[in-house]
C-alpha positions as CSV (number, residue, x, y, z in Angstrom):
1,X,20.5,-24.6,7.0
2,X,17.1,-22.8,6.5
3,X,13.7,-24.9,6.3
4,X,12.3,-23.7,4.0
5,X,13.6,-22.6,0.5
6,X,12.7,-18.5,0.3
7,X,11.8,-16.8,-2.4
8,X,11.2,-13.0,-2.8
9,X,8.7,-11.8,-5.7
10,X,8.5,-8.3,-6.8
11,X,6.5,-6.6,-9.6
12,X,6.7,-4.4,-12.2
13,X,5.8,-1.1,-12.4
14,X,8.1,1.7,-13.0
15,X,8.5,4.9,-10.8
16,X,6.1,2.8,-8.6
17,X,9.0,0.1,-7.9
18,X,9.7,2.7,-4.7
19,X,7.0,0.9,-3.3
20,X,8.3,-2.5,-3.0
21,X,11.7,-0.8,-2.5
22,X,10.5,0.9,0.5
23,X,8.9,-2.4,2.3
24,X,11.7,-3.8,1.8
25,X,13.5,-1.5,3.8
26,X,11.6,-2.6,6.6
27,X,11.7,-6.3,5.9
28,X,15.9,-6.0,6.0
29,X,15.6,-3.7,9.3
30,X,13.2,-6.7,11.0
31,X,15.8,-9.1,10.0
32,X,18.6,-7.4,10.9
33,X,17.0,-7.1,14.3
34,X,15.3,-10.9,14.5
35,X,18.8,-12.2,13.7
36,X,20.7,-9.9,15.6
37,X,22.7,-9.2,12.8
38,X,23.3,-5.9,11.7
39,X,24.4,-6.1,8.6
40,X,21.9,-8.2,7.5
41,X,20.6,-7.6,3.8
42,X,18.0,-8.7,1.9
43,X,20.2,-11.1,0.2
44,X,21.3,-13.2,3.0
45,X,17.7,-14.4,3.5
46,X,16.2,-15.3,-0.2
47,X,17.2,-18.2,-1.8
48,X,15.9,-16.7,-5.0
49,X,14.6,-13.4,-6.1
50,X,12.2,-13.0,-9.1
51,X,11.6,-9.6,-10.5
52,X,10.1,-7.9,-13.7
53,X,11.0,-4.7,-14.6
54,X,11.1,-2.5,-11.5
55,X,11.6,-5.1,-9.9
56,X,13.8,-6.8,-12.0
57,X,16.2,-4.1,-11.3
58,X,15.6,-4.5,-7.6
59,X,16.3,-7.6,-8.2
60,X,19.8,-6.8,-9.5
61,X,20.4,-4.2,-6.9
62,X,19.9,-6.7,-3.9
63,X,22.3,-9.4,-5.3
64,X,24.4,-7.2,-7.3
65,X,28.0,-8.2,-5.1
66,X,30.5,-5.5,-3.5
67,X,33.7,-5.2,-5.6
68,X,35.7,-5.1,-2.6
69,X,34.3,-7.8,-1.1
70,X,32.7,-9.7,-3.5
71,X,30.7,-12.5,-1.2
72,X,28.8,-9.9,-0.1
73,X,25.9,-7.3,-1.6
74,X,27.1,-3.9,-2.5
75,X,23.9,-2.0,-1.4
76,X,21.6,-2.4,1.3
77,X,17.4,-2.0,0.7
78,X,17.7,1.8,1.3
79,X,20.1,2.4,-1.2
80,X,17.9,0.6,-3.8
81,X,15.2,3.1,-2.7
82,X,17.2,5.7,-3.6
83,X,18.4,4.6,-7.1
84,X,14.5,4.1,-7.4
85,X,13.8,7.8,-7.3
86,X,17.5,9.1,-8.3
87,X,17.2,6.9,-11.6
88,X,13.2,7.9,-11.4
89,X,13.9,11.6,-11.8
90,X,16.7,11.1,-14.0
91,X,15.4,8.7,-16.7
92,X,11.5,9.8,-16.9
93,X,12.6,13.2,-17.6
94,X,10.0,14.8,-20.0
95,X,11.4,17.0,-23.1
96,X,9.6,18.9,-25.4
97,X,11.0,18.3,-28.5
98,X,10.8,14.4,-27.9
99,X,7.1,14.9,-26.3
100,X,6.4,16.6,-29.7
101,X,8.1,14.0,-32.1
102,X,6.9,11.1,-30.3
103,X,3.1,12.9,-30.1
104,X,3.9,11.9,-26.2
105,X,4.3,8.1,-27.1
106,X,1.8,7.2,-29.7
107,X,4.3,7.6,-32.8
108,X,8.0,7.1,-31.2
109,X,9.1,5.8,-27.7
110,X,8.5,8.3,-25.1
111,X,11.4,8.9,-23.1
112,X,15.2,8.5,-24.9
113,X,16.8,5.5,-24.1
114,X,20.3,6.8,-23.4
115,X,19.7,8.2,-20.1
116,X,18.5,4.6,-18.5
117,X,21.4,2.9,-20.5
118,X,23.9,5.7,-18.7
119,X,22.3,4.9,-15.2
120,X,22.2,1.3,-15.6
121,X,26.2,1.5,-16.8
122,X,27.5,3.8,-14.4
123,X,25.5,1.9,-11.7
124,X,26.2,-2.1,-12.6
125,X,29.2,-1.3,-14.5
126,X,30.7,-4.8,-15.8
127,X,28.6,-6.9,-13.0
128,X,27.9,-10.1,-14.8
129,X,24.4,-12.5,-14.5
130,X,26.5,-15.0,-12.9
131,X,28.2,-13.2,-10.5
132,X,25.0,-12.4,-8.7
133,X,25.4,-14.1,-5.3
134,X,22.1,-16.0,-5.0
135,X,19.7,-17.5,-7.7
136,X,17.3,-15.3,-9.7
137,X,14.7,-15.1,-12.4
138,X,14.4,-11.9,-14.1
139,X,11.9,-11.4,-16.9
140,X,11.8,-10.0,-20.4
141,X,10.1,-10.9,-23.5
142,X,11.6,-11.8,-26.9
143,X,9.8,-10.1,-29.6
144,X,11.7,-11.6,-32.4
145,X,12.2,-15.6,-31.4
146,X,8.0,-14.9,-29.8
147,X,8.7,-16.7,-26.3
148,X,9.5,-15.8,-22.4
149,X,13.0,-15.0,-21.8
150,X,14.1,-15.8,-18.6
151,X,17.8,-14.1,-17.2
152,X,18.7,-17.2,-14.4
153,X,21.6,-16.8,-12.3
154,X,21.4,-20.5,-12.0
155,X,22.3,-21.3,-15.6
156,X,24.4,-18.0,-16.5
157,X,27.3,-19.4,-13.8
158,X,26.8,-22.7,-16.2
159,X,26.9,-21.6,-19.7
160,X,28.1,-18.7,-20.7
161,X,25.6,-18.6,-23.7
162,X,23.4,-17.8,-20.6
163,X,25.0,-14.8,-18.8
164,X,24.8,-11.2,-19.8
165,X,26.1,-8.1,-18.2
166,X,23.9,-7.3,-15.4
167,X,23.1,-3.4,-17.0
168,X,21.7,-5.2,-20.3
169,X,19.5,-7.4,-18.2
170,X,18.2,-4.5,-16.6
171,X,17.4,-2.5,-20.0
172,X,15.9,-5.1,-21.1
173,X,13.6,-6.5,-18.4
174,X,12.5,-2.3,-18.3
175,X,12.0,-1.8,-21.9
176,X,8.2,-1.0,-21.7
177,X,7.0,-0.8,-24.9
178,X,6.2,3.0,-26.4
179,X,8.2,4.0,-23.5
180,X,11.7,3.3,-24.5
181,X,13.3,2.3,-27.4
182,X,13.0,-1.5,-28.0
183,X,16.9,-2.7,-27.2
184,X,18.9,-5.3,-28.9
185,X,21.4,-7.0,-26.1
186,X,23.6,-9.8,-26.4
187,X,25.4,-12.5,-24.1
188,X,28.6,-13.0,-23.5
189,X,28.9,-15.3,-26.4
190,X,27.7,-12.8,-29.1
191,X,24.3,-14.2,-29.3
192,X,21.7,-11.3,-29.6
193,X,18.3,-10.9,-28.5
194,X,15.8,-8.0,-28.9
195,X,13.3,-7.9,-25.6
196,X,10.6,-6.2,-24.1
197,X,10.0,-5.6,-20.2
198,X,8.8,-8.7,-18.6
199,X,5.8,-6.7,-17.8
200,X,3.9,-8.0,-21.2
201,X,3.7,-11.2,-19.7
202,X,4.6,-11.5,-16.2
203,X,4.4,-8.1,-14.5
204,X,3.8,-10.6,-11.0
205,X,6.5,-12.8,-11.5
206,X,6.0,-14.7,-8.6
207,X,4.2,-17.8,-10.0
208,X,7.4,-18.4,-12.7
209,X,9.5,-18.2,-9.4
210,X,8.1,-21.0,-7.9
211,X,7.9,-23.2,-11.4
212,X,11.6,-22.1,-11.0
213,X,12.4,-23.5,-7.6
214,X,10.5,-26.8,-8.3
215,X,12.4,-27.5,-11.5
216,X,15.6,-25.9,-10.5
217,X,16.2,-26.5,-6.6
218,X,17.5,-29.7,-4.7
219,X,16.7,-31.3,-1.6
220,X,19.9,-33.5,-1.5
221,X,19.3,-35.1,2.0
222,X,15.7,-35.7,1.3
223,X,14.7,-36.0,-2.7
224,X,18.1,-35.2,-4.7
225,X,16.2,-36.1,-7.7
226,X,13.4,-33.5,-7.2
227,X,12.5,-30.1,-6.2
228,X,10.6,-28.8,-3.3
229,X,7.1,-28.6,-3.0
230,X,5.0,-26.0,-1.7
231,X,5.5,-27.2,1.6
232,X,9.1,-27.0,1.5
233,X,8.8,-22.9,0.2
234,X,8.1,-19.4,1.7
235,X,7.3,-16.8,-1.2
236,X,6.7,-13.1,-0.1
237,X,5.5,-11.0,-3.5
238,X,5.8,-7.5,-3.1
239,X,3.4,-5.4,-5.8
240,X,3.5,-1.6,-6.7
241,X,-0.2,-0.8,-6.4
242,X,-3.0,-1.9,-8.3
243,X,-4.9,0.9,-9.3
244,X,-7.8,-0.2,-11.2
245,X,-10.0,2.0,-13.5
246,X,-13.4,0.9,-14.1
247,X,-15.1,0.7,-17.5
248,X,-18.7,1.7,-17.5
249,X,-20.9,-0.6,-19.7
250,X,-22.5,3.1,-21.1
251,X,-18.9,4.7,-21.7
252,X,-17.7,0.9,-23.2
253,X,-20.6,-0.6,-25.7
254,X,-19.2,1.2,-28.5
255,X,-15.4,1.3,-28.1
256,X,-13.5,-0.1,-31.2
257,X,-10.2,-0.5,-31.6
258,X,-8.4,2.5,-31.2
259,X,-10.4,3.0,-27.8
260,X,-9.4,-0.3,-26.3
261,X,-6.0,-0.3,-27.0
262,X,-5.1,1.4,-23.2
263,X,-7.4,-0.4,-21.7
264,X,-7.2,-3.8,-23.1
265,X,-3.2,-3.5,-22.0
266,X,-4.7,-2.1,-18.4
267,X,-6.8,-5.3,-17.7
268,X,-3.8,-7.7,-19.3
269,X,-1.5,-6.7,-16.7
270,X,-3.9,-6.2,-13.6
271,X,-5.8,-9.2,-14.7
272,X,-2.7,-11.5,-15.1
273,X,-0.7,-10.0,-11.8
274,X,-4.3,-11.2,-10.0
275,X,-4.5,-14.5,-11.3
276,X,-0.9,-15.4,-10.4
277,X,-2.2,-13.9,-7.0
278,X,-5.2,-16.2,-6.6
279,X,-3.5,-19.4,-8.2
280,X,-0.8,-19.2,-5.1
281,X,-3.3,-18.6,-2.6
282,X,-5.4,-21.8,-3.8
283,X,-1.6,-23.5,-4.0
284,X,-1.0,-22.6,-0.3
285,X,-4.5,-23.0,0.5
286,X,-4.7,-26.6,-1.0
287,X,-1.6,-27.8,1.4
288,X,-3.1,-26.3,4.8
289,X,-0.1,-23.9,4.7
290,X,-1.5,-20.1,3.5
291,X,0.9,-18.8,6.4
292,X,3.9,-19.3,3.5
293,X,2.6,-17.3,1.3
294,X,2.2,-13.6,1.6
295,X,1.3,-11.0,-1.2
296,X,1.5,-7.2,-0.3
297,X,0.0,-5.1,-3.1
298,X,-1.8,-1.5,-2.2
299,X,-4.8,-0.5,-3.4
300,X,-4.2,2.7,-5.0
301,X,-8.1,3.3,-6.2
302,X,-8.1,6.0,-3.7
303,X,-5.5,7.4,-4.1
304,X,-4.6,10.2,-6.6
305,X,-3.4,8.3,-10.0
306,X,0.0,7.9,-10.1
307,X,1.5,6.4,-13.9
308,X,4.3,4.6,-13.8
309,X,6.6,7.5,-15.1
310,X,5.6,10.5,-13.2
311,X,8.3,11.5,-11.9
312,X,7.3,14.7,-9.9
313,X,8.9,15.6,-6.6
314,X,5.1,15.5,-5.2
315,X,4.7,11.9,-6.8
316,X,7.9,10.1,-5.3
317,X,6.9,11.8,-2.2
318,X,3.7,10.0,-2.3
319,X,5.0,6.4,-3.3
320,X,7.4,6.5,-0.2
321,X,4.9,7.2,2.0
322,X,2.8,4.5,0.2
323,X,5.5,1.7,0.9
324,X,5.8,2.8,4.3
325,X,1.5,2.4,5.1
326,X,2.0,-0.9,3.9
327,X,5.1,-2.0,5.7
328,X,3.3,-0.5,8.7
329,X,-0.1,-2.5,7.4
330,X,1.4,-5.4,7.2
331,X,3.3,-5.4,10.1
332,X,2.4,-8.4,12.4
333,X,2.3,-10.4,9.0
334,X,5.8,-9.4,8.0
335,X,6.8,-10.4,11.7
336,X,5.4,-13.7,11.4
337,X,7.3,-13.9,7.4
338,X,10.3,-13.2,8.9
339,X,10.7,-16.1,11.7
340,X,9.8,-18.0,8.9
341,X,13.0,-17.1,6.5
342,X,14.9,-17.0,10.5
343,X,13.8,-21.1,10.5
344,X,16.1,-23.8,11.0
């Protein structure tokens, strides 16, 4: 039995999901080889896996279970690289005469939705929320009942008023608003909900996660009445690049509404992924135990912008090479992660 209960965190952020994806791909190849296990996935060490919108559907693809062999995952962390950039190229594909209607996204969603809803089907076919084969928390946001809505592994394999199919989870944790059509999905008892991605809210999810574990998790030989604390938890939270524009006071003073719009929604999401970021630290911090926590998130300030739906052959290029500075970054730290999920 492991030590401590292990949680995996990972952002939104669209085409730049390939980030995460791609330190991931390390973290499963340093397991496989700490364990000794070749076959090793991602899966086999989490005890619950958090993810909003990019990385909700990460989230999916690392638990999603093998038809053939259905106590097992169907895909390993490379494979979920590629469907980042095959369903990248595929889905953020630009067209004229929807550029045009849409005035590129200020009048009419973006992008059409059918392409994502064909990938999503053809890839998670009839895969159900509670046949995932560990615990997760998945985010999307209800724009009609106005609260959180939380996909949970946990209670879909206990009501079925809870479960979904595992494509609708994913349109609807990724439905970024002005980029794709709002969807309406429903569960597997009829009941429907129209939702937003996650990202409005929660685009670091990591801090729901742990609120997750303590309410959800047991300790039975220790505290069967109560969760574990932080002391009992490891939480890695993978970002996909903060990139942050600054604002001038002289280019600012004036702004009105029309002008804050892009930013206001630019500090929301940078500003709430940071503060989930800095209330785990102090968290860890506050228990002598900052070891338990690690948060990987590049700096892209440098880098050439990169939006979260430019696709470009020169752009994915860039966002593996990204992931792959920070798994090489991070390296002695991810060592040290790993013996950590490894503990008995």
């Amino acid at each position: 039995m492991a030590k401590y209960t292990r949680i995996l965190s990972i952002d939104g952020g669209g085409i730049r999901g390939i980030i995460p994806a791609q330190v991931a791909v390390s973290i499963e190849k340093k397991l496989q080889q700490k364990s000794g296990n070749p076959d090793a996935r991602i899966a086999d060490y989490f005890d619950l896996i958090a993810g909003t919108s990019a990385g909700g559907i990460l989230t999916c693809i690392y638990l999603c279970p093998d038809a053939e062999n259905p106590h097992r995952p169907r895909w390993s962390a490379q494979d979920a690289v590629n469907f980042s950039i095959d369903s990248g190229r595929d889905v953020f594909k630009k067209s004229f005469w929807q550029t045009l209607y849409s005035l590129d996204g200020l009048i009419d969603e973006k992008y059409p939705s059918d392409r994502l809803e064909l990938f999503l089907g053809a890839t998670f076919r009839d895969c159900k929320l509670s046949e995932l084969l560990k615990p997760c928390l998945i985010s999307s946001y209800d724009i009609e009942r106005r609260k959180a809505h939380f996909f949970n592994q946990i209670d879909a394999k206990t009501n079925p008023e809870e479960d979904y199919f595992i494509r609708d989870v994913a349109r609807a944790t990724s439905a970024a608003p002005s980029y794709f059509e709002v969807p309406k999905i429903r569960s597997l008892t009829n009941e429907s909900y129209v939702l937003v991605d996650g990202g409005v809210f929660a685009n670091n999810p990591a801090l729901c996660a742990y609120a997750e574990v303590r309410s959800k998790f047991r300790i039975p030989d220790e505290r069967p009445d109560r969760g574990p604390t932080a002391k009992d938890m490891v939480i890695l939270s993978l970002g996909t690049g903060s990139a942050q524009q600054k604002y001038p006071y002289e280019e600012v003073k004036n702004w009105g509404q029309l002008e804050w719009v892009q930013p206001l929604m630019d500090i929301l999401i940078t500003g709430v992924s940071e503060t989930v970021d800095y209330q785990l630290m102090q968290i860890f911090d506050s228990i002598e135990k900052p070891n338990q926590y690690l948060r990987i998130n590049p700096d892209l300030s440098n880098e050439k912008p990169i939006p979260i739906d430019e696709a470009s052959e020169e752009n994915i290029s860039e966002l593996v090479r990204i992931g792959l500075e920070q798994a090489d970054k991070y390296n002695q730290e991810l060592d040290r992660f790993i013996d950590l999920l490894l503990a008995e």
